[in-house]
C-alpha positions as CSV (number, residue, x, y, z in Angstrom):
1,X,-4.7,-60.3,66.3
2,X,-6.4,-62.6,68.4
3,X,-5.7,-61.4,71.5
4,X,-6.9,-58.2,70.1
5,X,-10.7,-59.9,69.2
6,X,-10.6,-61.7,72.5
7,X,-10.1,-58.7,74.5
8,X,-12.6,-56.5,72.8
9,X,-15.3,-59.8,73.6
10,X,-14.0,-59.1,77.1
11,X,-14.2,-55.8,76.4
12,X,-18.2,-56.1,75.3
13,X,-18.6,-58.5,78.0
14,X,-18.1,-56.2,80.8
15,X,-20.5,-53.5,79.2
16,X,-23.1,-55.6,79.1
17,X,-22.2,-57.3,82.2
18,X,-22.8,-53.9,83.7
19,X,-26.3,-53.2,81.7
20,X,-27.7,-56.4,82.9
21,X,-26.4,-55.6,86.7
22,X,-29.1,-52.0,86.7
23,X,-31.9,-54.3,84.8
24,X,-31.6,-56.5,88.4
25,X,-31.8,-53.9,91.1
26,X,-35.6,-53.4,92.1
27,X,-37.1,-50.5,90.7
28,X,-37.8,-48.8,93.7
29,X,-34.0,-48.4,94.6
30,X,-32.8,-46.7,90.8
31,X,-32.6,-42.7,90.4
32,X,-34.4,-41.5,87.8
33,X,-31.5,-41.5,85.6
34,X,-31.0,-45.3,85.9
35,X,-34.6,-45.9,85.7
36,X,-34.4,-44.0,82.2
37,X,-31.3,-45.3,80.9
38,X,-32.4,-48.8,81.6
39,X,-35.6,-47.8,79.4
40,X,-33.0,-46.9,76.9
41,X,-31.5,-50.2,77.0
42,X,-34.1,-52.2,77.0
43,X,-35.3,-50.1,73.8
44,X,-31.7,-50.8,72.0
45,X,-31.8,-54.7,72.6
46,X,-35.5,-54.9,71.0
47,X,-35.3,-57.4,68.4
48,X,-36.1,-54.2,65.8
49,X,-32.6,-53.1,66.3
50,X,-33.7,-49.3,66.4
51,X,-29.7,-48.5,66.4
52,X,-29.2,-49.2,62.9
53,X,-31.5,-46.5,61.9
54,X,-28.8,-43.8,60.8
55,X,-30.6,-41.0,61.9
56,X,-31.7,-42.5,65.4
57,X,-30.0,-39.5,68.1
58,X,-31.1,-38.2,71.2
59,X,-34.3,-36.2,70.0
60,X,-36.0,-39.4,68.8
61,X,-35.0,-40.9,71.8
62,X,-36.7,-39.2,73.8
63,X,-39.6,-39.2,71.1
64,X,-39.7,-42.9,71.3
65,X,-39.5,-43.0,75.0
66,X,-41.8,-39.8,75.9
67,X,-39.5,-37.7,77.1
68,X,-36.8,-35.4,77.1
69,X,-33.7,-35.0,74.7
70,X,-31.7,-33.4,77.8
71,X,-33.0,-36.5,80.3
72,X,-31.3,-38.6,77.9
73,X,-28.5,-36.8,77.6
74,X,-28.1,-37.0,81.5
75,X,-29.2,-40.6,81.9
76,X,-26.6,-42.2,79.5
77,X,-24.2,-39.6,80.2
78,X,-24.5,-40.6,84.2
79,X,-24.6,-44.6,83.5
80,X,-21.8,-45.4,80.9
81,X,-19.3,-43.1,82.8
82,X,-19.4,-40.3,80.9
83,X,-20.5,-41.5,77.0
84,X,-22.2,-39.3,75.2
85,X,-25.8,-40.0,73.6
86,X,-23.7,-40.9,69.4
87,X,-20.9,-43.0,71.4
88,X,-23.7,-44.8,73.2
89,X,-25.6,-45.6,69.7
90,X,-22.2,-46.4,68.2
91,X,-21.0,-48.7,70.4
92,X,-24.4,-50.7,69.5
93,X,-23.6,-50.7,66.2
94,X,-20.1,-51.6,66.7
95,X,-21.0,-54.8,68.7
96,X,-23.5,-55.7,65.8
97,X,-21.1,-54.7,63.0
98,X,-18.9,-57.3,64.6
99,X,-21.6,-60.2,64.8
100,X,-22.5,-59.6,61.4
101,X,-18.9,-59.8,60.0
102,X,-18.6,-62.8,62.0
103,X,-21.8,-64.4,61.1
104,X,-22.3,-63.2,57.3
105,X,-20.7,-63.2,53.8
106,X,-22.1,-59.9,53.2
107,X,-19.8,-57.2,52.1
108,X,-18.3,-55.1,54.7
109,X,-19.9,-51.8,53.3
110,X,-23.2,-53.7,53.3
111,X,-22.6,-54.6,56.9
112,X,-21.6,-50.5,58.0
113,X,-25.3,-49.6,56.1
114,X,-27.2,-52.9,58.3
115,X,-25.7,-51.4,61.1
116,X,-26.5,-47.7,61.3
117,X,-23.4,-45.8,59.7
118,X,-22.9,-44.1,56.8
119,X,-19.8,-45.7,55.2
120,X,-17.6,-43.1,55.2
121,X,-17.6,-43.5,58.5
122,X,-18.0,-47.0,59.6
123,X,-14.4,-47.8,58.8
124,X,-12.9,-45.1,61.3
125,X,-15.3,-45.7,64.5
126,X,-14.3,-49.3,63.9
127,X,-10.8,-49.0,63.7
128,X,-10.9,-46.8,66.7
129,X,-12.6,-48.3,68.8
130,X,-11.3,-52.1,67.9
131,X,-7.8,-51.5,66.3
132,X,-8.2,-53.0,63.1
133,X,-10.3,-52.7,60.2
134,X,-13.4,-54.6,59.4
135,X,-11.9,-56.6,56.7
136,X,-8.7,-57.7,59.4
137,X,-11.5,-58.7,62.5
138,X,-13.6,-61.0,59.7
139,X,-10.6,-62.3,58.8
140,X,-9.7,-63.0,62.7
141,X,-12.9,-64.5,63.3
142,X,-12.9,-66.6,60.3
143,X,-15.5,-65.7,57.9
């Protein structure tokens, strides 16, 4: 199980990693594409945390940002390889689900509401995307 945890911090590591690379290149040199999906990230990683608002999709999206559902579509869709707009919003909520289990005593199905999913659902995105539930990862991580 640890080598499980480590590699999905690897794992989250090299997403980021790649994030942080398009926030560096001058603005002059991105598509528009990159220049919106970097607006996009740069939204997500505001201290409000606007991915743990359950109904957050691509329509308010492009509300918040003044544009176009489709343009986001085609902007996260064309920098994360291929995600679509929920896996992109998911995967934010995964990587905060995680902090929080690490972090907090709070009960897992507090934790799936904190973090944008219904609780139905929380526990199978989790256990697909990190192989175990979020009960086994607190218990890896030691809270």
């Amino acid at each position: 199980m640890d080598t499980l945890v480590a590699e999905i911090e690897q794992r989250e590591r090299e997403e980021l990693q790649d994030i942080e690379q398009l926030k560096a290149e001058p603005e002059a040199t991105l598509t528009a594409e990159q220049q919106l999906f970097r607006r996009i990230c740069q939204l997500m990683e505001s201290p409000d945390h606007i991915y743990t608002e359950m109904d957050l999709n691509r329509y308010h999206l492009a509300q918040l940002l003044g544009t176009n559902e489709h343009y986001i579509t085609d902007a996260i869709s064309a920098c994360t390889n291929g995600k679509s707009v929920n896996s992109f919003l998911n995967e934010y909520r995964l990587r905060y689900a995680t902090h929080l289990l690490a972090t907090t005593h709070d009960s897992v199905a507090l934790i799936a509401e904190l973090s944008g999913f219904a609780r139905s659902s929380f526990f199978r995105f989790f256990s697909e995307a990190y192989g175990m539930s979020p009960t086994e990862y607190r218990r890896v991580t030691g809270k």
